[in-house]
C-alpha positions as CSV (number, residue, x, y, z in Angstrom):
1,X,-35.1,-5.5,-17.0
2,X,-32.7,-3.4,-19.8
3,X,-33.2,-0.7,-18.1
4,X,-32.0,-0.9,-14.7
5,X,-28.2,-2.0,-16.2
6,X,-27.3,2.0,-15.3
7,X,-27.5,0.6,-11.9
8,X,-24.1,-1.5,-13.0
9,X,-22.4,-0.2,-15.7
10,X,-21.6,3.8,-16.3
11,X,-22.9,5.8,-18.9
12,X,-19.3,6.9,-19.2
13,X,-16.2,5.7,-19.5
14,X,-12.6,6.8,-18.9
15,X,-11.0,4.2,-20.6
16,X,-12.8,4.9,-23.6
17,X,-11.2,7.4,-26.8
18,X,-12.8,8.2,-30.0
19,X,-11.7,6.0,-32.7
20,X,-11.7,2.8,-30.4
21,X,-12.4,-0.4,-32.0
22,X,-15.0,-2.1,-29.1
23,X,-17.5,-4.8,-28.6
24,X,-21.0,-4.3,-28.3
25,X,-24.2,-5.8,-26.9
26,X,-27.5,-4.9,-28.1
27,X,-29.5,-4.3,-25.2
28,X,-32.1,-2.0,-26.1
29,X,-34.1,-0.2,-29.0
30,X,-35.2,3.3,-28.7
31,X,-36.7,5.9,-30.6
32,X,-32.9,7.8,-31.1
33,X,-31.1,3.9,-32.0
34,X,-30.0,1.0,-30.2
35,X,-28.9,0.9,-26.5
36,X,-25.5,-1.0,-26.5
37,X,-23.1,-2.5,-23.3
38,X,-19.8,-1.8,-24.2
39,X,-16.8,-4.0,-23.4
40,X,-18.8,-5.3,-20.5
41,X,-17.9,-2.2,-19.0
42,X,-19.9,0.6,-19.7
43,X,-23.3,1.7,-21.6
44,X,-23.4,3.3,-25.3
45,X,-25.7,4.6,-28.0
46,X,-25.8,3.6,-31.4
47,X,-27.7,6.0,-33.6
48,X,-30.6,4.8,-36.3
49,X,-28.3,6.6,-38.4
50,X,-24.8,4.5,-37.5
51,X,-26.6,1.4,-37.5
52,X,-26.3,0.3,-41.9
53,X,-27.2,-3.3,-41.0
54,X,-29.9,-4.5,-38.9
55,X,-30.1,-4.6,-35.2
56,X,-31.6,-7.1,-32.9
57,X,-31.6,-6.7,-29.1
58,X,-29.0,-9.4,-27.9
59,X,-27.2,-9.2,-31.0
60,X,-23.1,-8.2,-30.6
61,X,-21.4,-6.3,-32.7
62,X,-18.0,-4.8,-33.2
63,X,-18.4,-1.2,-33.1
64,X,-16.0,2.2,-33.2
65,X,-16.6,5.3,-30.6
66,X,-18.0,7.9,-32.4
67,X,-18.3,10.5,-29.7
68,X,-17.8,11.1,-26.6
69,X,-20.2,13.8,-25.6
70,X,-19.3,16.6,-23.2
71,X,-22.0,15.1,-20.8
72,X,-19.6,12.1,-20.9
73,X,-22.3,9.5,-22.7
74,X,-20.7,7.5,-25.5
75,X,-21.8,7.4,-28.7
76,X,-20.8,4.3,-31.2
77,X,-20.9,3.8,-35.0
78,X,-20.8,0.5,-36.8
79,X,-18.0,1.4,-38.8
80,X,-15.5,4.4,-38.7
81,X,-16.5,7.4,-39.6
82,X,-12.8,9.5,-39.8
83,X,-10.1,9.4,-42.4
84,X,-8.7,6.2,-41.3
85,X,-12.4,4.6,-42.3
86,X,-12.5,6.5,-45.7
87,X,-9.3,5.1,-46.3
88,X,-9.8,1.3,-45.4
89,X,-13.2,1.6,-47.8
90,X,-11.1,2.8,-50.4
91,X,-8.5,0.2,-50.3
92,X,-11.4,-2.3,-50.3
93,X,-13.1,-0.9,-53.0
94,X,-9.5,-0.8,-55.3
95,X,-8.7,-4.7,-53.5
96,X,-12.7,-5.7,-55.2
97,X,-11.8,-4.2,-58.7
98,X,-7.9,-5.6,-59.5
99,X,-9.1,-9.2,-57.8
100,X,-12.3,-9.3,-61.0
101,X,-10.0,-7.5,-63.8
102,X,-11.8,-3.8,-63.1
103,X,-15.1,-5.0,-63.0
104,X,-16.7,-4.5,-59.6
105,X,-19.2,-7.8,-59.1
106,X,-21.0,-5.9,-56.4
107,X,-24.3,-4.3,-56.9
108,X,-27.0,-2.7,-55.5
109,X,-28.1,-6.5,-55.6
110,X,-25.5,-7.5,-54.1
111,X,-25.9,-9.2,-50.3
112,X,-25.1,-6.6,-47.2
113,X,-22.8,-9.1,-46.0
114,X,-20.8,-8.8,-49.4
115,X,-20.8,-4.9,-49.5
């Protein structure tokens, strides 16, 4: 099953850098988050916490490296979680309000997919 893929693909990854936009393939769910293959290349850990839209094992997803861990295991987030992603949000969020006259039409309502 899931969890002989070790056997095939590293835990680590030296092509791999924080910040990297990659693919992801939901292989797994544990009690820490989801158990992702990486690029086709190499395994990956997407926290409960990371993950702000459902997960289903053999869903893909674009993801972001979060971490890479001294132990050399790879951590991903859905989204990024630096200065560069603060900023894209906040351009969204400004694009949203002059597009419907300064009146957000998102709310707590509002579809994931929207937000």
């Amino acid at each position: 099953g899931a969890t002989k893929l070790h056997y095939f693909l590293k835990e680590s990854s030296a092509y791999l850098n924080e910040g990297d936009t990659v693919q992801c393939l939901v292989y797994a769910k544990t009690d820490l988050g989801f158990k992702v293959v990486i690029n086709e290349k190499s395994l990956g850990l997407i926290f409960h916490s990371d993950a702000f839209k459902p997960l289903k094992v053999g869903q893909a997803t674009e993801g972001v490296i979060k971490t890479i861990r001294d132990d050399g295991k790879v951590d991903v987030a859905l989204q990024r979680v630096d200065k560069g992603g603060r900023d894209a949000l906040q351009q969204a969020i400004l694009d949203d309000l002059e597009a419907h006259g300064g009146i957000s039409t998102l709310t707590d309502k509002s579809a994931p997919e929207a937000i």
